[in-house]
The first five atom37 places (N, CA, C, CB, O) and aatype in JSON, in Angstrom:
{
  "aatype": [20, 20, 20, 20, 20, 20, 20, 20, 20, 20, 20, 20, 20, 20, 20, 20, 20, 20, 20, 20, 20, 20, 20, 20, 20, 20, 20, 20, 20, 20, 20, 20, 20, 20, 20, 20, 20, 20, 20, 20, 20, 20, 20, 20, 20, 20, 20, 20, 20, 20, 20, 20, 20, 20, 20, 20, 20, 20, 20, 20, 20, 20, 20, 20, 20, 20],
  "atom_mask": [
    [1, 1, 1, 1, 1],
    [1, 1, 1, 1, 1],
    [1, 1, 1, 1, 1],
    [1, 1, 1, 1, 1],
    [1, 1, 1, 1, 1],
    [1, 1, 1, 1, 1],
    [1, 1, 1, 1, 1],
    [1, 1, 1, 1, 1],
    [1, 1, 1, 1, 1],
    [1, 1, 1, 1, 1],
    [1, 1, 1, 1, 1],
    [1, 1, 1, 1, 1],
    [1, 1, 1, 1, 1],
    [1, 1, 1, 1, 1],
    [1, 1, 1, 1, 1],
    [1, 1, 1, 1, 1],
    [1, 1, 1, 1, 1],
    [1, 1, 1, 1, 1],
    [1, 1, 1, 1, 1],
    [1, 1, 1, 1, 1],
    [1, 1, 1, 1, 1],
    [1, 1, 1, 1, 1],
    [1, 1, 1, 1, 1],
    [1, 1, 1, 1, 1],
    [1, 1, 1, 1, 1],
    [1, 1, 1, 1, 1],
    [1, 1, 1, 1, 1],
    [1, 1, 1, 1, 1],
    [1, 1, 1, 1, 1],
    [1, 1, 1, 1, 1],
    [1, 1, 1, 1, 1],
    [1, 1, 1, 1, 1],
    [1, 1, 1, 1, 1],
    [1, 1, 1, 1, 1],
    [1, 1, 1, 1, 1],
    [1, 1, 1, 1, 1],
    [1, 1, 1, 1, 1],
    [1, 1, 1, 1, 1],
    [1, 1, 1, 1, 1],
    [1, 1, 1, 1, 1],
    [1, 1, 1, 1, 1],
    [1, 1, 1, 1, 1],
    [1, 1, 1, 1, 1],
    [1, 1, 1, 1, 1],
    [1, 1, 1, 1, 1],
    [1, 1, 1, 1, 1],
    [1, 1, 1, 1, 1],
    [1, 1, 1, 1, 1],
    [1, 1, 1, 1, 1],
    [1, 1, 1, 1, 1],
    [1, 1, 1, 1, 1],
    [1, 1, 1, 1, 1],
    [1, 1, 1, 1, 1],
    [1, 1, 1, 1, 1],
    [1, 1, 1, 1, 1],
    [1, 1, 1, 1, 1],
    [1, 1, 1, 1, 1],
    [1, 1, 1, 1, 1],
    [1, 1, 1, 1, 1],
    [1, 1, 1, 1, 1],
    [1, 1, 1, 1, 1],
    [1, 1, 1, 1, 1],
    [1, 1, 1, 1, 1],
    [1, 1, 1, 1, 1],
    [1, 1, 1, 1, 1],
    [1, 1, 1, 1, 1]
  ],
  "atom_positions": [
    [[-52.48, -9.28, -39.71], [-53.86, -9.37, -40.19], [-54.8, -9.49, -38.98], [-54.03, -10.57, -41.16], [-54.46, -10.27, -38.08]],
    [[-55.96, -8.8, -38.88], [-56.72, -9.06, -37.86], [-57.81, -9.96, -37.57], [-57.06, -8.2, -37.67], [-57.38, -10.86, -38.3]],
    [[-58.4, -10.24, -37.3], [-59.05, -11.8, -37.07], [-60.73, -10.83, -36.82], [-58.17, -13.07, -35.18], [-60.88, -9.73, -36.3]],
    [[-61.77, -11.76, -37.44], [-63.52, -11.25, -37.3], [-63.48, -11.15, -35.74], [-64.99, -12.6, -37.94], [-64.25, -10.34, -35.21]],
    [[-62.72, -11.83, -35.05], [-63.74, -11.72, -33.76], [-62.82, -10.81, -33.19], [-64.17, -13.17, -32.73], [-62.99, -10.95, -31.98]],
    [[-61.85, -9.88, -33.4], [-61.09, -8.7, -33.23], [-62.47, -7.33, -33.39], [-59.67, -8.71, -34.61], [-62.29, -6.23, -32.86]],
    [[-63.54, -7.57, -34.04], [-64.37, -6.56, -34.57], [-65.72, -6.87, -34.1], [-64.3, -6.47, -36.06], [-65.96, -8.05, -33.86]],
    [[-66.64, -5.98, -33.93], [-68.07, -6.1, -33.42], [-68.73, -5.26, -34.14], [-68.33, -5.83, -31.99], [-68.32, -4.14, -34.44]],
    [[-69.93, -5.83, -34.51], [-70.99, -5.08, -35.52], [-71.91, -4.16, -34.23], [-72.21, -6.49, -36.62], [-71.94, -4.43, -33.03]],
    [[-72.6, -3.04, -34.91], [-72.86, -1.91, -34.56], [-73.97, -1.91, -33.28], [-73.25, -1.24, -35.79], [-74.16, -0.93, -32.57]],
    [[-74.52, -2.94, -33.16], [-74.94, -3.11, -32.27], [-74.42, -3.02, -30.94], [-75.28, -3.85, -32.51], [-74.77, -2.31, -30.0]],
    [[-73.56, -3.84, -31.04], [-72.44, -4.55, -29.39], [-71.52, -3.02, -29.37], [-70.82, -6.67, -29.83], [-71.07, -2.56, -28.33]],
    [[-71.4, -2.48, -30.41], [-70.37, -1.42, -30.38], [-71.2, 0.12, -29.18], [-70.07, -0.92, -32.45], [-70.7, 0.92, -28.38]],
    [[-72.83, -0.18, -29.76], [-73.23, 0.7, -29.53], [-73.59, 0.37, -27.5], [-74.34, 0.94, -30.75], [-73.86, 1.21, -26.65]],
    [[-73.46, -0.92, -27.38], [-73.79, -0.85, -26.0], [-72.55, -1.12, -24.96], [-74.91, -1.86, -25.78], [-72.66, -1.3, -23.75]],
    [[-71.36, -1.09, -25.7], [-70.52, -0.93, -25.58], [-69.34, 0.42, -24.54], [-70.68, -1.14, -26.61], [-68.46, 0.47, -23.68]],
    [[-70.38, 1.46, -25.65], [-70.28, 3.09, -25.61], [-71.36, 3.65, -24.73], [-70.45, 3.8, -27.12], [-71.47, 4.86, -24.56]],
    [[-72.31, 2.63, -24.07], [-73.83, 3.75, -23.63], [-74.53, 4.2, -24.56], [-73.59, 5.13, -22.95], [-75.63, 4.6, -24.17]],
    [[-74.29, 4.31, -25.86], [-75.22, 5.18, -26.47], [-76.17, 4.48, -27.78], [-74.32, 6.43, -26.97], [-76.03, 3.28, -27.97]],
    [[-77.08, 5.22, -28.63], [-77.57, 4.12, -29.34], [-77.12, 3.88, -30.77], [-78.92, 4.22, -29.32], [-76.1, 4.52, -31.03]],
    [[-77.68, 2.99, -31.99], [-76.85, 2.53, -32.54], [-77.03, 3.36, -33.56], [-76.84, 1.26, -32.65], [-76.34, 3.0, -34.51]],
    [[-77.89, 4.71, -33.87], [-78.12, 5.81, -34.65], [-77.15, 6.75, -34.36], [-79.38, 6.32, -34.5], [-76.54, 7.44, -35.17]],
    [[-77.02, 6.74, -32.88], [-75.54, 7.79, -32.33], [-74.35, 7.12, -32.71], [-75.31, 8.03, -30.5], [-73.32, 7.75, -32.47]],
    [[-74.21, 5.88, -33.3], [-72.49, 5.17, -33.38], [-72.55, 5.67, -34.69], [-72.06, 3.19, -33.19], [-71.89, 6.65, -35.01]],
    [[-73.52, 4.88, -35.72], [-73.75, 5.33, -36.53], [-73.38, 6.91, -37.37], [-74.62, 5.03, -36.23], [-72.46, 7.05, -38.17]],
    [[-74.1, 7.71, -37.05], [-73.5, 9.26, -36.91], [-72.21, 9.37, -36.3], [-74.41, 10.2, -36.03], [-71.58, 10.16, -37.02]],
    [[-71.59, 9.05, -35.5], [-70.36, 9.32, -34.95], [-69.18, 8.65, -36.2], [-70.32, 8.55, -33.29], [-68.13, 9.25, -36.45]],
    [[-69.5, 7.6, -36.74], [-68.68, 7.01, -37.56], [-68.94, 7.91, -39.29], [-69.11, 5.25, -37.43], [-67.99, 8.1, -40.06]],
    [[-69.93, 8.21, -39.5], [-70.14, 9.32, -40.21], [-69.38, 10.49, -40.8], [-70.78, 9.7, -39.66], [-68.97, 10.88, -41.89]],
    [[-69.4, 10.9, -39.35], [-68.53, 12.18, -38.92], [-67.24, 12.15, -38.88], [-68.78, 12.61, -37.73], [-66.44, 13.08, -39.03]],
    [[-67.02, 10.75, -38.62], [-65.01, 10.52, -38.15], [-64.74, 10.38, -37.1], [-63.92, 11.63, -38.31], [-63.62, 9.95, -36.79]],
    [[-65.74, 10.72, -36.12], [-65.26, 10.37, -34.68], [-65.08, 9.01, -34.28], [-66.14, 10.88, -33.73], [-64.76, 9.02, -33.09]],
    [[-65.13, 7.76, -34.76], [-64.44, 6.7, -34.7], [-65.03, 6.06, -35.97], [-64.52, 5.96, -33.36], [-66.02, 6.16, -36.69]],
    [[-63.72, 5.26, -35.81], [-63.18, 4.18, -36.94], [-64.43, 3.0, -37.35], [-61.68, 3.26, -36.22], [-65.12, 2.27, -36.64]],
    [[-64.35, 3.18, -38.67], [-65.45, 2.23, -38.95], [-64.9, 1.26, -40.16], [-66.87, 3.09, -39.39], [-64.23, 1.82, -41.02]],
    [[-65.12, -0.06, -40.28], [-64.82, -0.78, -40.87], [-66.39, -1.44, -41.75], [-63.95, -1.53, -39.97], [-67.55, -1.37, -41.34]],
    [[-65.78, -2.12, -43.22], [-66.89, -3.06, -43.86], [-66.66, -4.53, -43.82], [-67.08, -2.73, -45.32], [-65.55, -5.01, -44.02]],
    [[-67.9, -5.38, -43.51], [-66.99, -6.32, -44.1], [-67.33, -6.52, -45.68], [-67.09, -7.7, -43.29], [-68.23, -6.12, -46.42]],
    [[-66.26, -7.25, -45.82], [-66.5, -7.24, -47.21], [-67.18, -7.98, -48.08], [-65.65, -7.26, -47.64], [-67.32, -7.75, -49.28]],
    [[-67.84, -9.32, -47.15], [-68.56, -10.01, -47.46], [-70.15, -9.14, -47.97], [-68.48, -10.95, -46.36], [-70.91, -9.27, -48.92]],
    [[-70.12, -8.36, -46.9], [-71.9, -8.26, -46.84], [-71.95, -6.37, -46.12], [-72.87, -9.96, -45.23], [-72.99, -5.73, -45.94]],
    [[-71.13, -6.09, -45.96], [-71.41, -4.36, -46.11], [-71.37, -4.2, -44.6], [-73.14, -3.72, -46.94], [-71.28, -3.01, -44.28]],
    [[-71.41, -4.96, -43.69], [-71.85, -4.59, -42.68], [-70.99, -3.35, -42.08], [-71.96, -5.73, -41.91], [-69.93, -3.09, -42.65]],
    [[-71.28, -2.76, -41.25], [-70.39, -1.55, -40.19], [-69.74, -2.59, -39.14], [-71.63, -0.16, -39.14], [-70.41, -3.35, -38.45]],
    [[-68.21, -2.5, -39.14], [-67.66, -3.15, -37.85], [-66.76, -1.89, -37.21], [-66.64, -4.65, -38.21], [-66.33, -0.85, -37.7]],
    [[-66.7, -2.44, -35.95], [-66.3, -1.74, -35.14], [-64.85, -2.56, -34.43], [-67.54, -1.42, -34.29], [-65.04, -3.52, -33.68]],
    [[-63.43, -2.07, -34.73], [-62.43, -3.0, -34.03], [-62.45, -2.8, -31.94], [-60.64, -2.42, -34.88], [-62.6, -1.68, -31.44]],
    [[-62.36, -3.45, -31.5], [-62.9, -3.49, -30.3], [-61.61, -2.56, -29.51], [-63.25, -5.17, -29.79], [-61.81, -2.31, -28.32]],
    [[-60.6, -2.17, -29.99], [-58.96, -1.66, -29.48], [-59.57, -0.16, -29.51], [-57.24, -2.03, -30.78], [-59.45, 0.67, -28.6]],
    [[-60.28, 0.04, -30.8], [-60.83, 1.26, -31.16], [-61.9, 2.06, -29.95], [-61.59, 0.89, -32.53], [-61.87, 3.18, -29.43]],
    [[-62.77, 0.98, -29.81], [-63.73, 1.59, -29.05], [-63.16, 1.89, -27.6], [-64.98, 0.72, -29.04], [-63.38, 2.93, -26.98]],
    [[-62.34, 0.75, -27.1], [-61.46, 0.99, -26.06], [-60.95, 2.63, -26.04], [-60.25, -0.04, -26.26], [-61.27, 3.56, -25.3]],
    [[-60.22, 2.55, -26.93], [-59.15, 3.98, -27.44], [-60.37, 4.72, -27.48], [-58.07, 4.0, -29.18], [-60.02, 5.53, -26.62]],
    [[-61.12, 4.96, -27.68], [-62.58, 5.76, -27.95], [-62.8, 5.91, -26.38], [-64.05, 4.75, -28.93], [-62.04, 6.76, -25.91]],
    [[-63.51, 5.38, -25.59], [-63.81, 5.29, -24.37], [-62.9, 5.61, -23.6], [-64.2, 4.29, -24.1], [-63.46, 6.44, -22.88]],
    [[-61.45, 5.48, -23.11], [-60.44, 6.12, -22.86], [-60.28, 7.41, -23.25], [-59.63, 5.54, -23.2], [-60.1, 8.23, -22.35]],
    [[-60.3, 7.9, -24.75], [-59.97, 9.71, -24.92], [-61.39, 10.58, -24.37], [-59.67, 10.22, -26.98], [-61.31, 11.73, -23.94]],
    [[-62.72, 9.81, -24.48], [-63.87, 10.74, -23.78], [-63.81, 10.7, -22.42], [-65.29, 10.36, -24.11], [-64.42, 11.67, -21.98]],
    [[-63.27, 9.86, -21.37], [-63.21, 9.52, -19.98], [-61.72, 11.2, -19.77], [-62.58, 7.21, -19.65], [-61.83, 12.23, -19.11]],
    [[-60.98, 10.89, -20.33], [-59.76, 11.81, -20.3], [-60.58, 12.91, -20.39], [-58.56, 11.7, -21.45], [-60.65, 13.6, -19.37]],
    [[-61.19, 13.22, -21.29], [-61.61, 14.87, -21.59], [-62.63, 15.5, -21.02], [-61.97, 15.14, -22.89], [-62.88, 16.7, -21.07]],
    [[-63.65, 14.02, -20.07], [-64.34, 14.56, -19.35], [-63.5, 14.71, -17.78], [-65.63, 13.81, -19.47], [-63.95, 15.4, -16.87]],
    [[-62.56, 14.12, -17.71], [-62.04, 14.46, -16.26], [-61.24, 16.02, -15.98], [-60.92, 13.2, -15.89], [-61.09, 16.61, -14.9]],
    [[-60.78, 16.44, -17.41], [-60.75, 17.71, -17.68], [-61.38, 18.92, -17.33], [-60.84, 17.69, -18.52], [-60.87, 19.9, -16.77]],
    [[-62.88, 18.71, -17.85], [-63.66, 19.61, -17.86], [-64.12, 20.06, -16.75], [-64.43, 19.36, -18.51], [-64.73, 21.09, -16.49]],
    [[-63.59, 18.76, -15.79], [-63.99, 19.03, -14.28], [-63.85, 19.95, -13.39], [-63.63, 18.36, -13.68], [-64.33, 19.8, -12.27]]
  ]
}
């Protein structure tokens, strides 16, 4: 089972990534990363392993393109 402070709401997620919290937003939308509720209150969480794993496969694909 994973624990609340395993997860960050969309904010911290978004400064997290560089980008803003309309771009996480849309990205989680789309499928490009994992989005969680809580279930208390609706919010968008973000598991922090995720964004890692997120930030790791765009670093990879931009060293690619190089």
């Amino acid at each position: 089972m994973q624990k609340l402070s395993d997860y960050v709401q969309v904010a911290e997620a978004a400064e997290m990534l560089g980008v803003s919290q309309n771009t996480l937003r849309t990205w989680a939308a789309d499928g490009k990363i994992s989005v969680h509720r809580n279930p208390a209150n609706g919010y968008r969480l973000f598991r922090r392993s995720d964004l890692e794993d997120f930030l790791r496969k765009t670093a990879q694909s931009a060293a690619k393109k190089k």
